[in-house]
Structures are given as structure tokens and as C-alpha cells.
PDB file of N, CA, C, O and CB in Angstrom:
ATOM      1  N   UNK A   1      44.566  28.747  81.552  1.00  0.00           N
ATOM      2  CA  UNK A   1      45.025  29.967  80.940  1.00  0.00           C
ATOM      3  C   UNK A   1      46.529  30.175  81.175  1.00  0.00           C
ATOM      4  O   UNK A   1      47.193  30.600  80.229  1.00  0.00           O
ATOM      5  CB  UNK A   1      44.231  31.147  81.479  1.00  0.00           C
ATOM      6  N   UNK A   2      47.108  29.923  82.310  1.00  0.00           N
ATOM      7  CA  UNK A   2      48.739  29.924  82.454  1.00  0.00           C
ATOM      8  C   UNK A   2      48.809  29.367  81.651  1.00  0.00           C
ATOM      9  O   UNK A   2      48.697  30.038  80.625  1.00  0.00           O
ATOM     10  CB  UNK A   2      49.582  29.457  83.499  1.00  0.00           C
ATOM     11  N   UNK A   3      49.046  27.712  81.396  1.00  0.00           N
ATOM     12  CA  UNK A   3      49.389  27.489  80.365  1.00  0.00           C
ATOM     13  C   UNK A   3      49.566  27.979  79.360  1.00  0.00           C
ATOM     14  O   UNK A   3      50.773  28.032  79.124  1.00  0.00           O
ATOM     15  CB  UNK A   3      49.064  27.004  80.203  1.00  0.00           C
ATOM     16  N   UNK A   4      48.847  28.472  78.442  1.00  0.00           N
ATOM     17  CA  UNK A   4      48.560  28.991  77.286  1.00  0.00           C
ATOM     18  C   UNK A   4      49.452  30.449  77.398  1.00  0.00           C
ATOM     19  O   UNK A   4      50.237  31.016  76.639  1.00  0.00           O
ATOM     20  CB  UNK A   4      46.898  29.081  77.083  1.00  0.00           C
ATOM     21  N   UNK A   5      49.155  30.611  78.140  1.00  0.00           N
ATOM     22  CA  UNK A   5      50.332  31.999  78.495  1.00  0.00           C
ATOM     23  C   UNK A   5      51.554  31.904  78.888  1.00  0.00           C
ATOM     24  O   UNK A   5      52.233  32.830  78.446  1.00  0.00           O
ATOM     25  CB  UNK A   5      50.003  32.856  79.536  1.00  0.00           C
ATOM     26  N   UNK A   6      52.093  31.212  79.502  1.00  0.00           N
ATOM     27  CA  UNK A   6      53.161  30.443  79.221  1.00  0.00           C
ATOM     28  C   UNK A   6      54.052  29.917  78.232  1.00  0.00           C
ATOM     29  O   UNK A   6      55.274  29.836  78.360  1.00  0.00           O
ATOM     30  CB  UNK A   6      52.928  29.822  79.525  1.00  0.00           C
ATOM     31  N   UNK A   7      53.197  29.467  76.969  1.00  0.00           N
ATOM     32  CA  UNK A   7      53.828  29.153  75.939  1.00  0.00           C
ATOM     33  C   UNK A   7      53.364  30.825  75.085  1.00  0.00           C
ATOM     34  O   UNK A   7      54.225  31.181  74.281  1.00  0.00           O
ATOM     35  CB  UNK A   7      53.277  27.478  75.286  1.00  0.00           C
ATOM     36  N   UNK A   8      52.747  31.310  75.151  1.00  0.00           N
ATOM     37  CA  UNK A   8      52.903  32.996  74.445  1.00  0.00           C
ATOM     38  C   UNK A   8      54.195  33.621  74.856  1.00  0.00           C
ATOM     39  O   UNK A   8      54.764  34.298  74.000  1.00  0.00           O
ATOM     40  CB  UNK A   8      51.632  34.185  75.033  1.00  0.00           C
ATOM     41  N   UNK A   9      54.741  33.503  76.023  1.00  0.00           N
ATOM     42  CA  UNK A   9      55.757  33.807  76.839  1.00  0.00           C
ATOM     43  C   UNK A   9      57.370  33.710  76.059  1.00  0.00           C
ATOM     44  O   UNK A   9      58.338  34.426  75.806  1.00  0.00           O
ATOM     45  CB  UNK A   9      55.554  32.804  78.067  1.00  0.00           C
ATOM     46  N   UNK A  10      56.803  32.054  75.867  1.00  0.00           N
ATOM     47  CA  UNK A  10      58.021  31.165  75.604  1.00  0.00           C
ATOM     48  C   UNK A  10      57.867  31.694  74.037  1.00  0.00           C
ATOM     49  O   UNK A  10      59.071  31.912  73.897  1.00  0.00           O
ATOM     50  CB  UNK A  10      57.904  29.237  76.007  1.00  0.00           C
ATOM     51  N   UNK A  11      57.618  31.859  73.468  1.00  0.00           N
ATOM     52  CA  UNK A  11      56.989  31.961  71.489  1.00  0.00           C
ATOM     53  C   UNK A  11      57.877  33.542  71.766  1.00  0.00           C
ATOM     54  O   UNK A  11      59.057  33.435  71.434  1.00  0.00           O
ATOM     55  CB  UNK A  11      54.312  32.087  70.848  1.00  0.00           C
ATOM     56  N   UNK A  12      57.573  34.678  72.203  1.00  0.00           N
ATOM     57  CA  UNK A  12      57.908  35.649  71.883  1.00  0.00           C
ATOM     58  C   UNK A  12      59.659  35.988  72.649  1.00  0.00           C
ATOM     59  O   UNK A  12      60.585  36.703  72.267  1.00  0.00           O
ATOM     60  CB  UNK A  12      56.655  36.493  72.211  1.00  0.00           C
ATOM     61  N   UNK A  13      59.521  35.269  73.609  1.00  0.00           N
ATOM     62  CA  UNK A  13      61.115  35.165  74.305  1.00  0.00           C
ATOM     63  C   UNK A  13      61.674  34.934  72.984  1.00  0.00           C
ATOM     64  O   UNK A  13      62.407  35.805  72.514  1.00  0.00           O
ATOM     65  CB  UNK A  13      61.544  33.777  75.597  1.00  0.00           C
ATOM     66  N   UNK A  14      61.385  33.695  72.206  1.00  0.00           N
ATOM     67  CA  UNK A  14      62.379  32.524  71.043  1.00  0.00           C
ATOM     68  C   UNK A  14      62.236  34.041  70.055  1.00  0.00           C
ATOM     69  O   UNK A  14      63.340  34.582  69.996  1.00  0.00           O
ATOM     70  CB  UNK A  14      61.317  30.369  70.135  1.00  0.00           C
ATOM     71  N   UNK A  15      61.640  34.470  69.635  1.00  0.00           N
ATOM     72  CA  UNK A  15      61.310  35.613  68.787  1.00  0.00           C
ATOM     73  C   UNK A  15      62.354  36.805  69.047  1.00  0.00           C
ATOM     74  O   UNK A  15      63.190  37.109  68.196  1.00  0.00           O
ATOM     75  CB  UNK A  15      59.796  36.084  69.090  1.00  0.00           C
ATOM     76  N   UNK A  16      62.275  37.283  69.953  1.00  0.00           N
ATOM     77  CA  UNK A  16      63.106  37.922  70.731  1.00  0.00           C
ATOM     78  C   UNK A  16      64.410  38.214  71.115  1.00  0.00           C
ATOM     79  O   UNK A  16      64.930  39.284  71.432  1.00  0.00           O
ATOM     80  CB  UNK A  16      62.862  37.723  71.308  1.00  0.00           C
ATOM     81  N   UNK A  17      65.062  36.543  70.995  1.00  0.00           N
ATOM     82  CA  UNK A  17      65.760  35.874  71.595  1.00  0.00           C
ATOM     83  C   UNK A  17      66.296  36.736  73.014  1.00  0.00           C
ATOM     84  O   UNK A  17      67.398  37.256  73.194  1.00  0.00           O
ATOM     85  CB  UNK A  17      66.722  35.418  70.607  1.00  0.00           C
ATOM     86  N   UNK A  18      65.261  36.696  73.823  1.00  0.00           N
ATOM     87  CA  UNK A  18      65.578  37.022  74.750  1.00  0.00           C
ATOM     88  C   UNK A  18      65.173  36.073  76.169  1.00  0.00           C
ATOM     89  O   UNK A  18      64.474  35.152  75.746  1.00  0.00           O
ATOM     90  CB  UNK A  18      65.195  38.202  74.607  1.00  0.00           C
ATOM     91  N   UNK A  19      65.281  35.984  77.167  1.00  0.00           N
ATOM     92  CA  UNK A  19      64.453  35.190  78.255  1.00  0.00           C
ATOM     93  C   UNK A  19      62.976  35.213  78.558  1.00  0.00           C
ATOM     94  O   UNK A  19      62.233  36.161  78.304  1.00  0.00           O
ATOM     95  CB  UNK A  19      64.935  35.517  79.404  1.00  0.00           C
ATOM     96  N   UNK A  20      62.715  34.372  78.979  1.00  0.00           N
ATOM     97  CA  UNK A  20      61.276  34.630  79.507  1.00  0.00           C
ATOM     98  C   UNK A  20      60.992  35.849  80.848  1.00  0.00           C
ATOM     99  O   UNK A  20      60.058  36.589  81.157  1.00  0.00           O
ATOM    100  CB  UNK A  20      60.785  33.081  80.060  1.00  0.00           C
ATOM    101  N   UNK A  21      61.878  35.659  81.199  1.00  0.00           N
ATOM    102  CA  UNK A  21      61.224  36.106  82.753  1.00  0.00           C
ATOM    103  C   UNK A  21      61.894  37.961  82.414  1.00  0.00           C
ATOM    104  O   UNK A  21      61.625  38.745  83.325  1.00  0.00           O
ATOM    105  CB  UNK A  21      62.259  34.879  84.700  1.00  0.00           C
ATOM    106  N   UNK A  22      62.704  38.568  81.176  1.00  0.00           N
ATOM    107  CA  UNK A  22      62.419  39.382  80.503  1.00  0.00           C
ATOM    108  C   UNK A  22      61.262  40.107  79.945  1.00  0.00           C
ATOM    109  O   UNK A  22      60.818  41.255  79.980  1.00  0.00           O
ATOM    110  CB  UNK A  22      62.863  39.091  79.994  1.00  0.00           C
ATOM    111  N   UNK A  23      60.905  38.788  79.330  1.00  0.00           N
ATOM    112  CA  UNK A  23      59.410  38.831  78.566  1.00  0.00           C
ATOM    113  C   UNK A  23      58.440  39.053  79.151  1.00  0.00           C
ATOM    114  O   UNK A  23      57.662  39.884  78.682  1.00  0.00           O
ATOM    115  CB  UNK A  23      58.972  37.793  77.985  1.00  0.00           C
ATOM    116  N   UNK A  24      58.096  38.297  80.562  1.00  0.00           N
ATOM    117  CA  UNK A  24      57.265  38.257  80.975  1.00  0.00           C
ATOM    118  C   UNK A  24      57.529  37.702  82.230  1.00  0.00           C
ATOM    119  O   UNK A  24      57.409  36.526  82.573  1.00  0.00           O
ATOM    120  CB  UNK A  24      56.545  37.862  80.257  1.00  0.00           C
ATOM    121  N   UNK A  25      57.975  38.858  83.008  1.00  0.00           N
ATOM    122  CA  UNK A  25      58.343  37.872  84.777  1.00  0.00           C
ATOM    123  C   UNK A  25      57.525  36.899  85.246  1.00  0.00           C
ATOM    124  O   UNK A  25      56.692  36.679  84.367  1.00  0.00           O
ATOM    125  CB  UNK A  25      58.260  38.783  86.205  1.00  0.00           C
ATOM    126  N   UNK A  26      57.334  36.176  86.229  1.00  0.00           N
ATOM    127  CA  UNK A  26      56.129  35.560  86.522  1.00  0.00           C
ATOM    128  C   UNK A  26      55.300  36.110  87.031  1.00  0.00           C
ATOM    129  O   UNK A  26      54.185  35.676  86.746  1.00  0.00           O
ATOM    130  CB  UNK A  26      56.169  34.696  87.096  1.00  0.00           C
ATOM    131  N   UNK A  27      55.344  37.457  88.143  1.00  0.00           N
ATOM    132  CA  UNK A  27      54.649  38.270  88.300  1.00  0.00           C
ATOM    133  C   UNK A  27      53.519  38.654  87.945  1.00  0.00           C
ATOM    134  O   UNK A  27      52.406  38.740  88.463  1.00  0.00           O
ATOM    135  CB  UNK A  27      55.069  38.773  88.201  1.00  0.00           C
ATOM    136  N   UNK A  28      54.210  38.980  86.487  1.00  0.00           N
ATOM    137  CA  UNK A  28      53.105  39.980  85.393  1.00  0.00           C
ATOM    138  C   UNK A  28      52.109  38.611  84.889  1.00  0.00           C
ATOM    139  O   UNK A  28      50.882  38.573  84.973  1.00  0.00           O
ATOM    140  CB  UNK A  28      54.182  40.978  83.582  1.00  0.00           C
ATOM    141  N   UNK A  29      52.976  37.563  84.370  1.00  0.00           N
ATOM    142  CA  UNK A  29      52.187  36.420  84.067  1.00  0.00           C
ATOM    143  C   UNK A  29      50.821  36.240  84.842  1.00  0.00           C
ATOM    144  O   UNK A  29      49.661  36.387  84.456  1.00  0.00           O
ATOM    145  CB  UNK A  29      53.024  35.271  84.302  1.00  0.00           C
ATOM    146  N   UNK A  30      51.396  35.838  86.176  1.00  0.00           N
ATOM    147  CA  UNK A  30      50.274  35.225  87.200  1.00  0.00           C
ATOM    148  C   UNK A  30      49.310  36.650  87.271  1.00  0.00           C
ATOM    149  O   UNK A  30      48.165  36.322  87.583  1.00  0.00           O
ATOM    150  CB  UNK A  30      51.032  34.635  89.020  1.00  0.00           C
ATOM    151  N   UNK A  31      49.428  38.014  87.089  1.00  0.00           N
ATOM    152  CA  UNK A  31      48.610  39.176  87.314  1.00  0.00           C
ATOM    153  C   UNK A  31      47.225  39.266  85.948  1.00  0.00           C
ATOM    154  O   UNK A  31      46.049  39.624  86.002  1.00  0.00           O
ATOM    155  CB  UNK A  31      49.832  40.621  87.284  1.00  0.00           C
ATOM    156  N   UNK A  32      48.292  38.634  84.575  1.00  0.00           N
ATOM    157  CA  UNK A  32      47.676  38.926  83.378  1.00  0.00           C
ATOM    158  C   UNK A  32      46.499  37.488  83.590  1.00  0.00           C
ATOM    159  O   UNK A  32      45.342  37.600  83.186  1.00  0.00           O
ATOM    160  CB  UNK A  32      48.929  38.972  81.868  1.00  0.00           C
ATOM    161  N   UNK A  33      46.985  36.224  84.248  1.00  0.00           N
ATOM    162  CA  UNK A  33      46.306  35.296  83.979  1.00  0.00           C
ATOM    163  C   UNK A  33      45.078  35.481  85.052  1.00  0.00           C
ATOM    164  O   UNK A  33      44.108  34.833  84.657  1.00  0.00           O
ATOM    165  CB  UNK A  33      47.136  34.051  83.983  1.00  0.00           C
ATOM    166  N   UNK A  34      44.826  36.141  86.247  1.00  0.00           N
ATOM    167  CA  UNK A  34      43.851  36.072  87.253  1.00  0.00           C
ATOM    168  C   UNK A  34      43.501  37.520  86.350  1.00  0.00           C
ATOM    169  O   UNK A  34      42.567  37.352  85.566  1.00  0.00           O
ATOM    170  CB  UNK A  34      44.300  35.968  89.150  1.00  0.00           C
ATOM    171  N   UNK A  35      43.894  38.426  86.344  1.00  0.00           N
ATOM    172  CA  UNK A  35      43.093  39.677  85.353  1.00  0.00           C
ATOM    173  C   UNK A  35      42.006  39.276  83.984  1.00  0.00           C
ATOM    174  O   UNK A  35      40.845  39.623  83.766  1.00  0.00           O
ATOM    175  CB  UNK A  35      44.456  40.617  84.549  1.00  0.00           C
ATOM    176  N   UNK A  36      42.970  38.384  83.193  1.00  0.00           N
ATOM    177  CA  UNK A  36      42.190  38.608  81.691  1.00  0.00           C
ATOM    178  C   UNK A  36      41.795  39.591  81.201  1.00  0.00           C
ATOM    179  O   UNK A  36      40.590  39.842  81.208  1.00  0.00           O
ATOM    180  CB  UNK A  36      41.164  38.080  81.497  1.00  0.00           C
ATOM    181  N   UNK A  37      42.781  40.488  80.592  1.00  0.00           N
ATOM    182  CA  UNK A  37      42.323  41.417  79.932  1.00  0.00           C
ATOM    183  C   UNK A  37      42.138  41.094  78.811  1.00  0.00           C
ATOM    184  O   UNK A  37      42.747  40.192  78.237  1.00  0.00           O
ATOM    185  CB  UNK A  37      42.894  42.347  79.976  1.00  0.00           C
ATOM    186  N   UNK A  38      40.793  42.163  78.079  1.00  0.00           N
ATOM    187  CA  UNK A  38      40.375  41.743  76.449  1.00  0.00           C
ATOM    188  C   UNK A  38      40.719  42.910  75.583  1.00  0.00           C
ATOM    189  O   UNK A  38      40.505  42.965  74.372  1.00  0.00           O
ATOM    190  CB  UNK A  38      38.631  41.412  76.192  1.00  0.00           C
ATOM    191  N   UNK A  39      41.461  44.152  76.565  1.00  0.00           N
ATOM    192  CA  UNK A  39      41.608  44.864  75.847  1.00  0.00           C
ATOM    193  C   UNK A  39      42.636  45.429  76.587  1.00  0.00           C
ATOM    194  O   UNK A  39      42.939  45.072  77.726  1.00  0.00           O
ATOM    195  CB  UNK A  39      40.591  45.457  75.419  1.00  0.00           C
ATOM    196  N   UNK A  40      43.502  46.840  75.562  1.00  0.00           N
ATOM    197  CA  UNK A  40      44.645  47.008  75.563  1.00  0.00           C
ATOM    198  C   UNK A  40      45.005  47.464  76.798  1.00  0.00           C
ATOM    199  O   UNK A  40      45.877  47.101  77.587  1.00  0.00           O
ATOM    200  CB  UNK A  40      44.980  47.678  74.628  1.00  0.00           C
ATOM    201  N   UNK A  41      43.719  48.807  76.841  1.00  0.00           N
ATOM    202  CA  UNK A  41      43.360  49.270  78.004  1.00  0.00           C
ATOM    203  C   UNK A  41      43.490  48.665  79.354  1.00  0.00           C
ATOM    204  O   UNK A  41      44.279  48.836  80.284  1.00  0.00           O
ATOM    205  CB  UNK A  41      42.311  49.490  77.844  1.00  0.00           C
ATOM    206  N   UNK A  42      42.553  47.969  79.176  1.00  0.00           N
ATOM    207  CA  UNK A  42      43.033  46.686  80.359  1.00  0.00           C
ATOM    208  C   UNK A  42      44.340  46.108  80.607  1.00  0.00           C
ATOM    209  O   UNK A  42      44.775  45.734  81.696  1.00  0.00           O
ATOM    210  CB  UNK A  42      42.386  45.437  80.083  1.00  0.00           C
ATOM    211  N   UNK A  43      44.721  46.086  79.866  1.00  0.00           N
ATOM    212  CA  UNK A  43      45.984  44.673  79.417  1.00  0.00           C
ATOM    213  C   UNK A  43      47.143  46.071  80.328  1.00  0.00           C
ATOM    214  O   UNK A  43      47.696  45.689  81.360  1.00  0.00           O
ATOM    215  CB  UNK A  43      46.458  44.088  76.687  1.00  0.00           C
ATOM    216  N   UNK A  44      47.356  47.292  79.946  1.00  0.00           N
ATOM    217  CA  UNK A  44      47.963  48.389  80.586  1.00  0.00           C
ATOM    218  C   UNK A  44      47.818  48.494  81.896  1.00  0.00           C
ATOM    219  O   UNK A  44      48.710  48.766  82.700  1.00  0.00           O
ATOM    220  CB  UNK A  44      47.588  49.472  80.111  1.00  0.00           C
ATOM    221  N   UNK A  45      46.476  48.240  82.163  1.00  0.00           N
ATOM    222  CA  UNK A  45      45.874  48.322  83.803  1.00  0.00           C
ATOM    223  C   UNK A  45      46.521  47.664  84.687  1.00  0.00           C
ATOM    224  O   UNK A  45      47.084  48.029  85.719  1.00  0.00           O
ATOM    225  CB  UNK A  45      44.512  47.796  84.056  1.00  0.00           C
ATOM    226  N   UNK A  46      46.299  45.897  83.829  1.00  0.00           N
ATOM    227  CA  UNK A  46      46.998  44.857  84.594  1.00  0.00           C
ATOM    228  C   UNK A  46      48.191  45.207  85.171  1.00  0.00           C
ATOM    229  O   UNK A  46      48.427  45.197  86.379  1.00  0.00           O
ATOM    230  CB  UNK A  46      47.255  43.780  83.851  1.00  0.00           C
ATOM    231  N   UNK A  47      49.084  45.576  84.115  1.00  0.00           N
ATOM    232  CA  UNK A  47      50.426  45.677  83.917  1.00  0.00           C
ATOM    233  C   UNK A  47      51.306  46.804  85.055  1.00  0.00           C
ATOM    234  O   UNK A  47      52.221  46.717  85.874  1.00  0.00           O
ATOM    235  CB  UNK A  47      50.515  46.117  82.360  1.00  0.00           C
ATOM    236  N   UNK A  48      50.384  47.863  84.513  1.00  0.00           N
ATOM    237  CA  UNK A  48      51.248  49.429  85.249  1.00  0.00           C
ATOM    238  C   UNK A  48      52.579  49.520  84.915  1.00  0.00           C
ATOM    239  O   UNK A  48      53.218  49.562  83.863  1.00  0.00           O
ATOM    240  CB  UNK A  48      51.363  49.530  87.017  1.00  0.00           C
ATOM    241  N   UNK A  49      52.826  49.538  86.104  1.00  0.00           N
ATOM    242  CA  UNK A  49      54.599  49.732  86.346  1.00  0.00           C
ATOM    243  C   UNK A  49      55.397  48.535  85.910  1.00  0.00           C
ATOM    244  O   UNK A  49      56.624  48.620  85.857  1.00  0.00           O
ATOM    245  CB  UNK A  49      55.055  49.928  88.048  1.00  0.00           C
ATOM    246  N   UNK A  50      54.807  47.486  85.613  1.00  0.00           N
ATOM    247  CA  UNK A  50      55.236  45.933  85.186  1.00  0.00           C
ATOM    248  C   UNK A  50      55.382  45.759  83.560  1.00  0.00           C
ATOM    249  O   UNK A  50      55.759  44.731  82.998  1.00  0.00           O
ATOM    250  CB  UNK A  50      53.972  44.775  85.736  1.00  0.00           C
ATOM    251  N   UNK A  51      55.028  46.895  82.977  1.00  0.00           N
ATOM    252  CA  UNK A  51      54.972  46.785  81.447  1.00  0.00           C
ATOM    253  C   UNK A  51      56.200  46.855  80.764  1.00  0.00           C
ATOM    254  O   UNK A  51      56.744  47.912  80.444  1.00  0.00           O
ATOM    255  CB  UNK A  51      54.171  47.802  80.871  1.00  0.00           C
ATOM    256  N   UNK A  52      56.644  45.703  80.538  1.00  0.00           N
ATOM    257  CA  UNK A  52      58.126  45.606  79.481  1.00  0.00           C
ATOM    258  C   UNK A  52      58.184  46.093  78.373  1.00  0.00           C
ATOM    259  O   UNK A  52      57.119  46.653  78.114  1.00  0.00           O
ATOM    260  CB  UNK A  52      58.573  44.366  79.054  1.00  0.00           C
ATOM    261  N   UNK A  53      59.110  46.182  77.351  1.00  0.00           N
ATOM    262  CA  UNK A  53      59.212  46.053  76.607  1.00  0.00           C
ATOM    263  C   UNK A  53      57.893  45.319  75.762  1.00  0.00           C
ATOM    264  O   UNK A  53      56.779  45.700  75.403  1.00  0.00           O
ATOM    265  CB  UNK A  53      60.237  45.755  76.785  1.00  0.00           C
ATOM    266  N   UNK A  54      58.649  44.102  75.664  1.00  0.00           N
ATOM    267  CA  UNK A  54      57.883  43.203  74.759  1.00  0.00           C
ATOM    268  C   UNK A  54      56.867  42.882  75.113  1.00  0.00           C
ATOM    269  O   UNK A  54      56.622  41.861  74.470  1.00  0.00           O
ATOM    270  CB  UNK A  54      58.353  42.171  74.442  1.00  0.00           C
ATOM    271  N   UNK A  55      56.073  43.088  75.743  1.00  0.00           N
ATOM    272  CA  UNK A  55      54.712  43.227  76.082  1.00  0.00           C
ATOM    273  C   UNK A  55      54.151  44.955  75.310  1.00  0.00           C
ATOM    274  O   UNK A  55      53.171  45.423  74.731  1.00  0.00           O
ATOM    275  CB  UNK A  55      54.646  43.094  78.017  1.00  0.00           C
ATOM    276  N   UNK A  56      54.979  45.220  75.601  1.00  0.00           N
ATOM    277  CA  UNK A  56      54.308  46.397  74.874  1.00  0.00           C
ATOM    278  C   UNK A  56      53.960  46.764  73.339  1.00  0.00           C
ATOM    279  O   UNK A  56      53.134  47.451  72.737  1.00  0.00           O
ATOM    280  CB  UNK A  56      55.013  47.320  75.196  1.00  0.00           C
ATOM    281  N   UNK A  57      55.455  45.611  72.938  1.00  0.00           N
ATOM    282  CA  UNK A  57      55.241  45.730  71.427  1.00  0.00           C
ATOM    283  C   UNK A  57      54.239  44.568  70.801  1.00  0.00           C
ATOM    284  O   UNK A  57      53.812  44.163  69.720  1.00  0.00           O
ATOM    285  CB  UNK A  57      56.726  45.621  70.692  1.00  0.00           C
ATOM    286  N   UNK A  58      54.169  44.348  72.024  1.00  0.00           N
ATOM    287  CA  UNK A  58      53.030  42.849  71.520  1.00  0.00           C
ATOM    288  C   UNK A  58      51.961  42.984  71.793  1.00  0.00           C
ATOM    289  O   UNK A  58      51.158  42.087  71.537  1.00  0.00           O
ATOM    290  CB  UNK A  58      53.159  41.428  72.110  1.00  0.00           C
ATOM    291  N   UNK A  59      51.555  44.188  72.429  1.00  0.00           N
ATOM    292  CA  UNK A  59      50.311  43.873  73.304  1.00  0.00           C
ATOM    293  C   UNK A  59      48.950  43.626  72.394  1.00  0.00           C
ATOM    294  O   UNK A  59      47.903  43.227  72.904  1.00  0.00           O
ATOM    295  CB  UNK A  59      50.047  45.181  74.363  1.00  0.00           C
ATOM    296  N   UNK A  60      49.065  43.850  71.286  1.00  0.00           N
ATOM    297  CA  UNK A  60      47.510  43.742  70.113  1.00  0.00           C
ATOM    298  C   UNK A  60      47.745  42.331  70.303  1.00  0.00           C
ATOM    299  O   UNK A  60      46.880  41.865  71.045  1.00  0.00           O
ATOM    300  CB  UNK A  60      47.478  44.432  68.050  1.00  0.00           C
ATOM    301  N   UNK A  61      48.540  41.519  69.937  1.00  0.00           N
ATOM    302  CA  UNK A  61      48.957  39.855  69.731  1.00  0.00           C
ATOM    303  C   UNK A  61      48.608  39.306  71.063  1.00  0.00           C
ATOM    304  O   UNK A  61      48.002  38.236  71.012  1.00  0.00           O
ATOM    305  CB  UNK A  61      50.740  39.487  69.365  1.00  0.00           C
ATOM    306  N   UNK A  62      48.845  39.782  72.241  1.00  0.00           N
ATOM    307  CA  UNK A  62      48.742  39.665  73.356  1.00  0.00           C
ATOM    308  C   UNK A  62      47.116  40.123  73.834  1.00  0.00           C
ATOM    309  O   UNK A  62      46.756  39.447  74.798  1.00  0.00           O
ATOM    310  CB  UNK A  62      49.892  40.378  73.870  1.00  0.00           C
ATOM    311  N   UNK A  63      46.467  40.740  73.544  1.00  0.00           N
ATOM    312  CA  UNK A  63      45.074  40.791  73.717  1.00  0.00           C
ATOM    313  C   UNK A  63      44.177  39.894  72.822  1.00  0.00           C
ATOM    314  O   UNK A  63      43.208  39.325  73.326  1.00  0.00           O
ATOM    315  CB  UNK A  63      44.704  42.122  73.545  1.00  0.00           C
ATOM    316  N   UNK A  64      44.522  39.732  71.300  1.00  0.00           N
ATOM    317  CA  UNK A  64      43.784  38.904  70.671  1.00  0.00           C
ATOM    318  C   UNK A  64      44.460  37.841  71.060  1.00  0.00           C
ATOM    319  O   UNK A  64      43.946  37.053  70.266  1.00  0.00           O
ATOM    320  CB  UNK A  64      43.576  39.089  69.320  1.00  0.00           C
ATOM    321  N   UNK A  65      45.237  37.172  71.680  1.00  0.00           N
ATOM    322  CA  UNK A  65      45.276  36.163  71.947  1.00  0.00           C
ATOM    323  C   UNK A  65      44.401  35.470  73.176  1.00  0.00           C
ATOM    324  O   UNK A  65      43.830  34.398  72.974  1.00  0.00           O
ATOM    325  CB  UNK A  65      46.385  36.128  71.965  1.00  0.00           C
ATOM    326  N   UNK A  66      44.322  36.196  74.567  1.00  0.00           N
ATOM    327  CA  UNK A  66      43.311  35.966  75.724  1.00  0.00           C
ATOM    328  C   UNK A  66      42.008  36.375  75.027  1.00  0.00           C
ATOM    329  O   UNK A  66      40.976  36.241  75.684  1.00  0.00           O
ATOM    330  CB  UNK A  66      43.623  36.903  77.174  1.00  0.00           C
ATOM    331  N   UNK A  67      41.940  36.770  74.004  1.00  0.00           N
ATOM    332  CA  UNK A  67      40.572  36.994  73.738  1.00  0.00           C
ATOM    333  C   UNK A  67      39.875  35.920  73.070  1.00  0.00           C
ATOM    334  O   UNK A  67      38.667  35.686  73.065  1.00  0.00           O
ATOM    335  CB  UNK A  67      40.427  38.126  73.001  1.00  0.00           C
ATOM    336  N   UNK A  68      40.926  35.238  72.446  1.00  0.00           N
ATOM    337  CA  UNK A  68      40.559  33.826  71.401  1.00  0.00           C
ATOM    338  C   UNK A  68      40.057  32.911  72.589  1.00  0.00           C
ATOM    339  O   UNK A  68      39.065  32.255  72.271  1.00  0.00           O
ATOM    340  CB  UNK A  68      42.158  32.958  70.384  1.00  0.00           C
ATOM    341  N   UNK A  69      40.560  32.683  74.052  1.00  0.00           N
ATOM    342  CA  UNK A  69      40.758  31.822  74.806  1.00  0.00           C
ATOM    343  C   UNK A  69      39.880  32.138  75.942  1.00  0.00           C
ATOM    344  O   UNK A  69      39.905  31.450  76.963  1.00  0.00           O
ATOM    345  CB  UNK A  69      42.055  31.679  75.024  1.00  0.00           C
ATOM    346  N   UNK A  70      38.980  33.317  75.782  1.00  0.00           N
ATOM    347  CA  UNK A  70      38.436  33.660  77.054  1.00  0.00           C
ATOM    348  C   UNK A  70      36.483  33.169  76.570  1.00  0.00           C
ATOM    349  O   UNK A  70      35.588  33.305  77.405  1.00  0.00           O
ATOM    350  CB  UNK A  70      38.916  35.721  77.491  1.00  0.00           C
TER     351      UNK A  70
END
């Protein structure tokens, strides 16, 4: 699942053009990948105080995506 989240990371950074660790510190990464959230709700839970930006504007893309994979 890192993996795969990892390159979601890297896809919306290039989108973005912003950094990864912007996008998605490793932090939040390693929290979202032992969590798995399937929903937004969740996906917020994970997050808390860790919720960026672009996670936020992504987060539907970002839930159906762990959801395809879970």
C-alpha cells in the first residue's frame, strides 16, 4: 500500500507542481497507509491536524483510490 501511495503522492505533487513532502509529509503517508481509510470521514480522522491542503482537495480521489486497493 505505501507504494501505491507513494506514487498518488508523486501524481498530485506533478499536478500541483508542488513537492511531495508538501503533499503529503511522510508522516501523514505512513499514518494514511497503517490507517486505511475508506472514507472521508476516516481519511479526516487519520489526518487531524496533518490535513494539507492538497489532501483536502483531493480527498474523494484519495479515498476512492485506497478503496480500489483495499
Amino acid at each position: 500500500m505505501l507504494k501505491a501511495l507513494i506514487k498518488w503522492r508523486d501524481y498530485y505533487a506533478r499536478i500541483e507542481d508542488e513537492s511531495v513532502g508538501y503533499v503529503m509529509p511522510n508522516h501523514v503517508l505512513f499514518q494514511i497507509g497503517k490507517d486505511l481509510p475508506t472514507t472521508i470521514n476516516e481519511l479526516r480522522d487519520c489526518c487531524r491536524s496533518n490535513m494539507t491542503p492538497v489532501i483536502s482537495r483531493y480527498e474523494t480521489e484519495l479515498v476512492h483510490f485506497l478503496q480500489e486497493r483495499i
